[in-house]
C-alpha positions in Angstrom: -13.9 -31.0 35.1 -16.8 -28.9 34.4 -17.9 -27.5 37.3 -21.9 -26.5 37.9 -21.9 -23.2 36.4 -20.9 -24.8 33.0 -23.0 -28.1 33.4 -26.3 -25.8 33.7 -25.2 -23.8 30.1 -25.3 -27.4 28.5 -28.6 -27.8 30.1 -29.5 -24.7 28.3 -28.3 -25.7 25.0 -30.2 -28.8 25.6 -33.8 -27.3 26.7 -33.3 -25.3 23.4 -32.8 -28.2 21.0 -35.2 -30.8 22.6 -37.6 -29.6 25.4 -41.1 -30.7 24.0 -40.0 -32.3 20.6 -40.2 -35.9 20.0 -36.8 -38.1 19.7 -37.5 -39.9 16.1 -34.1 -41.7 16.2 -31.2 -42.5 18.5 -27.5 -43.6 18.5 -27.1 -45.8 22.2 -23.7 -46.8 22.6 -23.1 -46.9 26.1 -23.4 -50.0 27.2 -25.8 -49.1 30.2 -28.5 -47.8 27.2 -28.4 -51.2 25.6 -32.1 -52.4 25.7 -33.4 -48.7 26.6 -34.4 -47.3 23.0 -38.4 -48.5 23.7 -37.8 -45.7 26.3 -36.1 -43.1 24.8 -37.0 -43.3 20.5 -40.1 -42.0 19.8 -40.6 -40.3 23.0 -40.9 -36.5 24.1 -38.4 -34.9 26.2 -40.7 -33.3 28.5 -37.3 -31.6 30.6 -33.7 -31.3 31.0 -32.3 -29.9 34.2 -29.1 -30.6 36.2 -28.5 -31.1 40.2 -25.0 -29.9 40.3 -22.7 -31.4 37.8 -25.0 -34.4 37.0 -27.5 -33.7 33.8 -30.8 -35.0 33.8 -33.0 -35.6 30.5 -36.3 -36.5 31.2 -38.4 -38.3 28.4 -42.5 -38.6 28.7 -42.0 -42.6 28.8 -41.7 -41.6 32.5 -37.5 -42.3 32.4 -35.0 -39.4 33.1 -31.2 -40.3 31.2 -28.9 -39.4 34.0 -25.6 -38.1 33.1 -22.0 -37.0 34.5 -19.5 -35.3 32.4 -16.7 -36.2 34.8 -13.3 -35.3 33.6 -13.9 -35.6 29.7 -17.6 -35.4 28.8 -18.7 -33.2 26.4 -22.5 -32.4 24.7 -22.8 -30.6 21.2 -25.6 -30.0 19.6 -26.4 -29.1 15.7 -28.5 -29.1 13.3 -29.8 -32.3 12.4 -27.7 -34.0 9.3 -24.5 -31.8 11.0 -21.5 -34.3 12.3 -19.2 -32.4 14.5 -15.5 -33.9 13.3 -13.5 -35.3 16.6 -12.2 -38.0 17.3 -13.9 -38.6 21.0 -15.9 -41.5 21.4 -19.7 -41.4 21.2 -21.7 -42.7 24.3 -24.9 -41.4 22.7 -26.7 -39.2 20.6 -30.6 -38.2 20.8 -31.9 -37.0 17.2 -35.5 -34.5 16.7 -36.3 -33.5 13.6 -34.3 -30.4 14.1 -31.8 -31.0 16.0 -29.2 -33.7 17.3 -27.6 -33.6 20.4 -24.3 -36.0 21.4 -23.0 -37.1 24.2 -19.2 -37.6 23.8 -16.6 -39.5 25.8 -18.6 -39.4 29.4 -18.6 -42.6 30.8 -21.4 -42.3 33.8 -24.5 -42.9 32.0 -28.0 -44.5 33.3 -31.8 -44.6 32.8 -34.0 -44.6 35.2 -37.7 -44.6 35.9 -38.6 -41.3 37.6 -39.8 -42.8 40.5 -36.3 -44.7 41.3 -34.3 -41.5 40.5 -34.1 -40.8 44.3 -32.2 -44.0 44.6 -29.5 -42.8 42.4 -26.2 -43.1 44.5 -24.5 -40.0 43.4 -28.0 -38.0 43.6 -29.3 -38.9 47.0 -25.8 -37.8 48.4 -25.8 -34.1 46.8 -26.3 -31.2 49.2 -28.7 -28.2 47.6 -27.4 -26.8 43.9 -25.5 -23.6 44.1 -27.7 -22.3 41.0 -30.7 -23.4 41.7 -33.7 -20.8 42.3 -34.6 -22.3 45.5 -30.9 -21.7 47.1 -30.3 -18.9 49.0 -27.9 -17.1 51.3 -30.0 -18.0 54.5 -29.6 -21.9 53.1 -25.9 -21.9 52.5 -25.2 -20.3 56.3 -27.2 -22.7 57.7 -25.1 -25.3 56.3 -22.0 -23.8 57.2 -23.2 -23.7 60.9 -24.2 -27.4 61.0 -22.3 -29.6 62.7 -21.3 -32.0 60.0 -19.7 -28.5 58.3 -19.0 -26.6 60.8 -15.3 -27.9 61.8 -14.0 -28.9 58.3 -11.4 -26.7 56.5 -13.1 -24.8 54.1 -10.8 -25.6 51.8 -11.8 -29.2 51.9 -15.5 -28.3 52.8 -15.9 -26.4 49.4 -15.5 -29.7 47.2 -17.8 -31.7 48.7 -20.8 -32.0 46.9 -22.8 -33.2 49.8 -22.2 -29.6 51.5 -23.5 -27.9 48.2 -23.2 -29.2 44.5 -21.7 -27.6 42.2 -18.9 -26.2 43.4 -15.1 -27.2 42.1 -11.6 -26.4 41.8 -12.0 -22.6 40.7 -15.6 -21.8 42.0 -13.7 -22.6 45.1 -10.5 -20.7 45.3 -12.6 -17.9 43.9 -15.8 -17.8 45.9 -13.0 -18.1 49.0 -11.0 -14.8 47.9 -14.4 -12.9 47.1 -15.6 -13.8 50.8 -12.5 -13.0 51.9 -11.9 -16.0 53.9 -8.4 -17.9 54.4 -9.1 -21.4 52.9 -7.5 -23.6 56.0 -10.0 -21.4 58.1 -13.3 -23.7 59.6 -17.2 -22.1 59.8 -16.6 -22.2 63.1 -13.6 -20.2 63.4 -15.4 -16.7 61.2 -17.6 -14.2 62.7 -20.9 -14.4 62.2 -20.4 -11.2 59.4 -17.5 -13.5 57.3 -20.2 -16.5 57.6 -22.6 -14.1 56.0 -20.1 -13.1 53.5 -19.2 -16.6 52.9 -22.6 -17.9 51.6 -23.5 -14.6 50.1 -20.6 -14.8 47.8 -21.3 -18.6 47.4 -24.3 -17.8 45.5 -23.1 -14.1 43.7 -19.8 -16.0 42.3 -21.4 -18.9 41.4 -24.2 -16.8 39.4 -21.6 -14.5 38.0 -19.8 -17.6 36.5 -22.8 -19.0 34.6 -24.2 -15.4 33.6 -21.0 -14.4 31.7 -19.6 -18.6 30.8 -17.0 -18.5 33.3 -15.9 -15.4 34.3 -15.5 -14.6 38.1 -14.3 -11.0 37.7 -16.5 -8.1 38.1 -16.9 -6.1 34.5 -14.8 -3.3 35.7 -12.0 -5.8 36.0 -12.3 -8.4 33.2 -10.5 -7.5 29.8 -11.7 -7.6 26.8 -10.3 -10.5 25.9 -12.1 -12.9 28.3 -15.1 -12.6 25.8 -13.3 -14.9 23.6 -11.9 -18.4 23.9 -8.0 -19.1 24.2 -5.3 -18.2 26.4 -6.6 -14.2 27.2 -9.9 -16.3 28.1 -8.0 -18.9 30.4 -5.2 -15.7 31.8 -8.1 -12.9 31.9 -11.3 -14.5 33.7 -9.9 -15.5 37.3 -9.6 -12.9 40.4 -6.9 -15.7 42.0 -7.3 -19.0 39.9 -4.4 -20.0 38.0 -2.8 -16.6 38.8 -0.2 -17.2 40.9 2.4 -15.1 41.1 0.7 -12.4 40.1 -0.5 -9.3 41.4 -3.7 -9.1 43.5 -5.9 -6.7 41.4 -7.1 -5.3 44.7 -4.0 -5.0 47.1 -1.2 -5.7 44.8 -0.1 -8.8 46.8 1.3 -11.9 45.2 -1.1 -14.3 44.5 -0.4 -17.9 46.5 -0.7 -21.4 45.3 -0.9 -24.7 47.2 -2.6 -28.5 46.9 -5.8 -28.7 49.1 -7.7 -31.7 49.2 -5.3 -32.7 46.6 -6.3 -30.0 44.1 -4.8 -26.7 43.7 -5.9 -23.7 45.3 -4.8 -20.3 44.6 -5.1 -17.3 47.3 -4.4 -14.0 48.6 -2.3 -13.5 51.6 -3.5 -9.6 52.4 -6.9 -10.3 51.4 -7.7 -13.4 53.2 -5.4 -13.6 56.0 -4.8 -16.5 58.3 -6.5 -16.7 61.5 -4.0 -15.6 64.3 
């Protein structure tokens, strides 16, 4: 699933094609659009942004087109009179005179008016966005000190996207290592310096990941090869993820694997050691 870091590069590729041009046509298959295209054709699209891994597309009929990727949604975006060729199923597609932009194969899809969007059940449950401006270190350690946090494995705590949206399977196993945290250890059981650490490198992994499309190593460390897609991408852009096995690139220790919170989760035993 795409985690927040990719979710806001979409946004990006959508502000480009669409911010403040006019939609002159529209392809609404998703069954929760029927009815919707008085809202949506022939309307401006006045801002696209994203609260975690939900999109949001907001048109200047005073309606935002909420959006979750989920597991196998996917935007694109071309020139207009350019097809992509798959065979994924369209859920929508907004056209401009330059540009169209497709929605393929997502499945959580909804229009609302602005004023309602607060209302939205996935939305009103999501703690702050990781990437957002208005996050900061001070925010993220105050959640981890709140009581509702402060007792849950971080393992399980770093997943929820009512503690902080945003954050999945690899943003957690690597923000973890870089903090240098053991992922069955609670808030409550760090020093107030590994707290710190913790929501520092909540924010610097995070930010790292949608800077360079997915890559969590620092520059000294990451190959050439994670500037291209394909297996060196997938082998070469992970401190821990997927690596287990393997050498720590800092101690030499072998990375660790495990299902937490029913997901995987990939560690260091000498680098984040279990609490005694």
């Amino acid at each position: 699933m795409p985690e927040g870091p990719e979710i806001r590069q979409t946004a990006d590729q959508l502000v480009a094609a669409l911010c403040d041009r006019v939609i002159d046509s529209a392809e609404l298959e998703h069954e929760a659009l029927r009815g919707q295209r008085r809202y949506i054709v022939g309307h401006r699209v006045t801002a696209v942004d994203c609260h975690g891994k939900a999109l949001l597309t907001r048109f200047s009929s005073g309606r935002t087109l909420y959006s979750h990727n989920q597991l196998y949604g996917i935007w694109t975006v071309m020139p207009r009179g350019e097809t992509p060729q798959t065979t994924r199923a369209l859920r929508l597609a907004l056209h401009t005179a330059e540009y169209s932009a497709r929605l393929y194969s997502a499945t959580d899809i909804s229009l609302w008016r602005d004023e309602a969007l607060t209302e939205h059940p996935f939305l009103r449950r999501l703690g702050p966005d990781v990437l957002a401006n208005e996050t900061v270190a001070d925010h993220v350690l105050d959640r981890l000190e709140r009581a509702e946090f402060r007792n849950r494995r971080l393992a399980t705590l770093y997943l929820d996207q009512g503690f902080l949206a945003g954050i999945g399977n690899y943003l957690r196993s690597e923000i973890l290592f870089f903090a240098g945290v053991h992922p069955q250890a609670r808030p409550i059981d760090l020093e107030p310096a590994a707290r710190r650490r913790l929501a520092v490198n909540t924010l610097r992994i995070s930010k790292r990941s949608y800077r360079t499309r997915g890559v969590t190593l620092p520059s000294r460390l990451a190959p050439p090869a994670c500037c291209r897609a394909g297996r060196a991408y997938e082998a070469g852009r992970f401190a821990v993820f997927a690596r287990a096995g393997q050498p720590c690139y800092w101690c030499g220790a072998k990375i660790r694997k495990a299902e937490m919170a029913s997901r995987r989760l990939y560690w260091c035993p000498t680098c984040q050691p279990a609490s005694p």
